[in-house]
C-alpha positions as MATLAB code, in Angstrom:
seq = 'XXXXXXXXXXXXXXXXXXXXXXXXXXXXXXXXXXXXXXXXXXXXXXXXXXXXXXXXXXXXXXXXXXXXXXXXXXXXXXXXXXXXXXXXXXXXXXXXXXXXXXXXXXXXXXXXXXXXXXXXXXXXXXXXXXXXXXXXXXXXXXXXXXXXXXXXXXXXXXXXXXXXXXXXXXXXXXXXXXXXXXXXXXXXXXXXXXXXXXXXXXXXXXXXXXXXXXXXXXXXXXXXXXXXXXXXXXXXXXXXXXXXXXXXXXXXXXXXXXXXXXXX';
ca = [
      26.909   10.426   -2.505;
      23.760    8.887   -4.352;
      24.643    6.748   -7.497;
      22.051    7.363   -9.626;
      22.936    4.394  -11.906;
      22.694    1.981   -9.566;
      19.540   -0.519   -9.363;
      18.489   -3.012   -7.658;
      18.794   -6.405   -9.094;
      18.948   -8.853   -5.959;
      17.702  -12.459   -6.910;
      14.790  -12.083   -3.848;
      13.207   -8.366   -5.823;
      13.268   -9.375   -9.017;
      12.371  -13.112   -8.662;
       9.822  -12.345   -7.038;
       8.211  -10.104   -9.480;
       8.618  -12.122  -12.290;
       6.523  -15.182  -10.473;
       4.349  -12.463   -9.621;
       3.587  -11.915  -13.285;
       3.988  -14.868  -14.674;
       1.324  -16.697  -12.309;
      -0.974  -13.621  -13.103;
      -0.164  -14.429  -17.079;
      -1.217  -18.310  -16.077;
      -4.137  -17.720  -14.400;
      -5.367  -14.765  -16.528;
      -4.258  -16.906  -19.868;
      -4.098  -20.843  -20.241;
      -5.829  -21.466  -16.740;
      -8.556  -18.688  -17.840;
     -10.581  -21.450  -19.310;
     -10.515  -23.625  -15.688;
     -11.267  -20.532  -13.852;
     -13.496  -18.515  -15.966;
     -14.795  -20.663  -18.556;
     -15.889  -18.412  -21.658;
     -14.392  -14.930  -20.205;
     -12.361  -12.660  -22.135;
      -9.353  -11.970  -21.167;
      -9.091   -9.142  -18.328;
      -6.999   -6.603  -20.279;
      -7.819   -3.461  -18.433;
      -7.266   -5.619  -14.979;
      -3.737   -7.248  -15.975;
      -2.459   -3.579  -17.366;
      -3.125   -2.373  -14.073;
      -1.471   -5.466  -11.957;
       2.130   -5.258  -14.359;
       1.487   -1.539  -13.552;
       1.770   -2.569  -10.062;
       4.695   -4.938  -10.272;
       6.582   -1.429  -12.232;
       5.768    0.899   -9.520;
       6.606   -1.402   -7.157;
      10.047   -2.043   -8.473;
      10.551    1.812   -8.925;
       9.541    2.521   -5.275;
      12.302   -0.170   -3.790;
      14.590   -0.987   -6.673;
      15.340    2.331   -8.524;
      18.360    4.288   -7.059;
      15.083    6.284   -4.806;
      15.420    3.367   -2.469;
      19.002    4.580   -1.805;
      18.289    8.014   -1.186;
      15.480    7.155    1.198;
      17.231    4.495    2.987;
      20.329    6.348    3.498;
      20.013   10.334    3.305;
      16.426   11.733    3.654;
      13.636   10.253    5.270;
      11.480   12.536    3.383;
      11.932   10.271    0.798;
      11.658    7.307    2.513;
       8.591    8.254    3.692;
       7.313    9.008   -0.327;
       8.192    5.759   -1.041;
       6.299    3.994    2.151;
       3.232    5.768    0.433;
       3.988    4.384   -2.937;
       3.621    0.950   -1.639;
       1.069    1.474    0.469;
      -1.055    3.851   -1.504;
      -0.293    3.033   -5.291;
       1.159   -0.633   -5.634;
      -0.943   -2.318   -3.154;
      -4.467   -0.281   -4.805;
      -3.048   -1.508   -8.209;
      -2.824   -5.084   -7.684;
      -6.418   -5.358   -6.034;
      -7.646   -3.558   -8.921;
      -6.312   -5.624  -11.353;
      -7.405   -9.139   -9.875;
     -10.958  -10.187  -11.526;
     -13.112  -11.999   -8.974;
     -12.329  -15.368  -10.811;
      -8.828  -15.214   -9.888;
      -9.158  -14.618   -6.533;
     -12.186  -17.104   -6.110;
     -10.417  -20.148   -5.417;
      -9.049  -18.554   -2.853;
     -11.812  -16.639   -1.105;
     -13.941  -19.243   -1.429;
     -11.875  -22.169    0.180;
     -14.268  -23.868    3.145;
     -10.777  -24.490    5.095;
      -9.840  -20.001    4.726;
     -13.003  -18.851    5.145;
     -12.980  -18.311    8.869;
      -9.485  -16.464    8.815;
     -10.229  -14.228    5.512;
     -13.581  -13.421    7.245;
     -11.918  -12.182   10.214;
      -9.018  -10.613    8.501;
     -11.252   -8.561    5.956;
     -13.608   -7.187    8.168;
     -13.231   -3.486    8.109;
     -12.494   -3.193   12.103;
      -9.666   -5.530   11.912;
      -7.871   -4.065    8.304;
      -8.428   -0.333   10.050;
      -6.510   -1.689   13.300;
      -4.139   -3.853   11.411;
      -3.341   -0.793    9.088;
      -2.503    1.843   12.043;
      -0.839   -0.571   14.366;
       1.476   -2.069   11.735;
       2.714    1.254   10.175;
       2.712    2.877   13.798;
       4.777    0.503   15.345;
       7.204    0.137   12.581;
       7.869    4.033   13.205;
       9.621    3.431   16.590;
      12.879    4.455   16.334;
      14.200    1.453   17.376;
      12.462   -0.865   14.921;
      12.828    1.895   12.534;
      16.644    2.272   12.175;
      16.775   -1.717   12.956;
      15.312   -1.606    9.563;
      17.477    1.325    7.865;
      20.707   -1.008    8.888;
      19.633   -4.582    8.069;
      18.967   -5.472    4.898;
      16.365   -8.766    5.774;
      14.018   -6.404    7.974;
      13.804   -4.182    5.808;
      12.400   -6.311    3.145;
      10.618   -7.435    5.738;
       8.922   -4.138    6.829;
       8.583   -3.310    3.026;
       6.298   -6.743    3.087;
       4.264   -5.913    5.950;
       3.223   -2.059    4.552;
       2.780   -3.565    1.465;
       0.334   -6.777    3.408;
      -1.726   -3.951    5.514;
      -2.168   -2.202    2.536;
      -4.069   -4.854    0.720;
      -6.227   -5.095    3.543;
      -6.398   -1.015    3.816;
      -7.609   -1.236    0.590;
      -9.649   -4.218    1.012;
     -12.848   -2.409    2.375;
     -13.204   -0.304   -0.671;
     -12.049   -1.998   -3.932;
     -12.485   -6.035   -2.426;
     -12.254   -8.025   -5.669;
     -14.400  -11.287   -3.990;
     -17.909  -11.977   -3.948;
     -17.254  -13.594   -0.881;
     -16.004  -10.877    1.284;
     -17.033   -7.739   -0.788;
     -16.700   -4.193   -0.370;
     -18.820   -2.441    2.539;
     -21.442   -0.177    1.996;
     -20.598    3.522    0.705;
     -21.432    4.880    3.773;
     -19.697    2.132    5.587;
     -16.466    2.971    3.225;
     -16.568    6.854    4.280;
     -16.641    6.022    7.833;
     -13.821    3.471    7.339;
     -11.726    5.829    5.274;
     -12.259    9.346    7.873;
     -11.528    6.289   11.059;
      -8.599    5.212    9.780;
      -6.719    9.025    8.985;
      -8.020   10.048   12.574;
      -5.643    6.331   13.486;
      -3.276    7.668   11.935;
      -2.425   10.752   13.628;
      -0.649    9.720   16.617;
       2.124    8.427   14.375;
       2.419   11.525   12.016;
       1.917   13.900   15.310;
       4.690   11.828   17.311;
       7.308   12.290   13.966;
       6.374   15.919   13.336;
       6.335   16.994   16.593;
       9.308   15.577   18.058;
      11.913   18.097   19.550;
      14.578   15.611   18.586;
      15.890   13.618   15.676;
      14.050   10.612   16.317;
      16.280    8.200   13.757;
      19.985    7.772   14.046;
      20.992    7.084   10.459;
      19.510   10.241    8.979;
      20.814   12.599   12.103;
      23.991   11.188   10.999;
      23.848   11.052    7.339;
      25.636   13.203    4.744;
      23.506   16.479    3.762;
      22.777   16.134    0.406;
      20.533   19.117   -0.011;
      21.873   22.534    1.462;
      20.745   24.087    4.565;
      18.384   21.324    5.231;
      18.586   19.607    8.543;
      17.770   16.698    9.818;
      15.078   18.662   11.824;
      14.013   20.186    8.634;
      13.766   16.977    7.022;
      11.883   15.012    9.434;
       9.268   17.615    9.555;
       8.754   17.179    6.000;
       8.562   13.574    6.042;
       5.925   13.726    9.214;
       3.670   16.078    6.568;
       4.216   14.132    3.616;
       3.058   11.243    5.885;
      -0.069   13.267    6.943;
      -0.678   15.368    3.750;
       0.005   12.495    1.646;
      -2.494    9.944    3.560;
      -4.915   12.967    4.107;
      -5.257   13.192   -0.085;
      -5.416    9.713   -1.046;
      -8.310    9.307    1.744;
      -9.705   12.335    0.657;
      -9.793   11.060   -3.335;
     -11.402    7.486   -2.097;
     -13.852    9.434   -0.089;
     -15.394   11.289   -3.041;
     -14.998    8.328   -5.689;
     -17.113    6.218   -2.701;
     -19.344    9.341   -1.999;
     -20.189    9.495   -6.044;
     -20.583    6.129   -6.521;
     -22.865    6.038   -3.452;
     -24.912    8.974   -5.215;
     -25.165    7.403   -8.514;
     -26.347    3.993   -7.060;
     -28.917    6.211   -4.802;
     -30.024    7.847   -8.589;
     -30.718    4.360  -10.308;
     -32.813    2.965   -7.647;
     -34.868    5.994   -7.499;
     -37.789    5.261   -9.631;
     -38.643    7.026  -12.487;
     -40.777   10.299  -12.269;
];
């Protein structure tokens, strides 16, 4: 059965977001003044990164992570979007173009972070990664070993930046697309994404070992049952965050269209 008390504390998880936010607290504090000279400092930005680092460590360190990884992959696939669709938005959100700067606009990563953030290759990227991590195979590889799963954790949560990138780009360098271009972008993608939810939904059999084989937690709910309510959570859930970034870049593409008309 679940243990509900029981969190994740590995050195790896929580290491890593402590570095996380302490480089953000250097770079948005004592380095401000290198980077930024005379900018306050980002308030709204940095509540929303540490937001980030929390969600994240809810999504893969709370006891959630064990029910997902070891009795419904319903849940496992809520927390996929989590990553994907909350963390990953979060931290580009709260980077100010300063911070990211150095970075962007290094002569020697220029040609690679031009390629990488076009909106072609972070569609493709996007799609193939999470598709191909849905295999069965690869799947349950990473439901039993404790290393690839981290490591396909990493990868959604990689894409996702560059998902995201498109739309809420922090750089001057490489900065969001057009609105138009963004409503295209966001309507290519979900139609990318279908194969994978249709191939999960639609399967006749229980595509993943462990959860065919895992304890029933929740009465009269099958494996069947549950992995046609992870392959809708995958498609419902994707469907209303691209939905929601559709109308925010539809609306801001209708206000920008209202201040360039001139006056009557």
């Amino acid at each position: 059965m679940i243990d509900w008390r029981h969190w994740h504390n590995e050195p790896f998880l929580i290491g890593g977001l402590i570095f996380a936010g302490w480089l953000y607290a250097l770079l948005t504090g004592p380095w401000r003044s290198r980077l930024a000279p005379g900018a306050a400092y980002p308030a709204r930005h940095a509540a929303r990164f540490y937001a980030a680092l929390v969600i994240f460590y809810l999504a893969v360190g709370s006891p959630f992570d064990q029910l997902g990884e070891r009795f419904l992959l319903s849940a496992h696939m809520v927390q996929h979007q989590v990553i994907m669709y909350a963390a990953a938005l979060l931290v580009l959100l709260g980077l100010p173009e300063w911070v990211v700067r150095p970075v962007t606009a290094a002569r020697p990563l220029r040609g690679l972070l031009h390629l990488l953030t076009r909106p072609a290759v972070c569609g493709l990227l996007t799609v193939t990664v999470y598709s191909v991590w849905h295999l069965p195979g690869l799947y349950d590889w990473a439901l039993q070993d404790k290393v690839v799963h981290v490591v396909q954790h990493l990868m959604f949560f990689g894409v996702a930046l560059l998902y995201w990138w498109p739309l809420y780009s922090p750089s001057r360098e490489f900065p969001p697309i057009s609105y138009p271009g963004q409503m295209i972008y966001l309507v290519l993608v979900a139609i990318g994404m279908t194969p994978v939810f249709a191939f999960i939904t639609f399967s006749g059999d229980v595509l993943y070992p462990t959860y065919e084989f895992a304890p029933r937690i929740i009465a009269n709910f099958s494996p069947m049952d549950d992995q046609l309510l992870a392959g809708a959570i995958m498609k419902l859930g994707g469907m209303a965050v691209a939905l929601l970034a559709f109308s925010v870049s539809f609306y801001r593409w209708y206000r920008a269209s209202l201040e360039d008309r001139p006056d009557a």
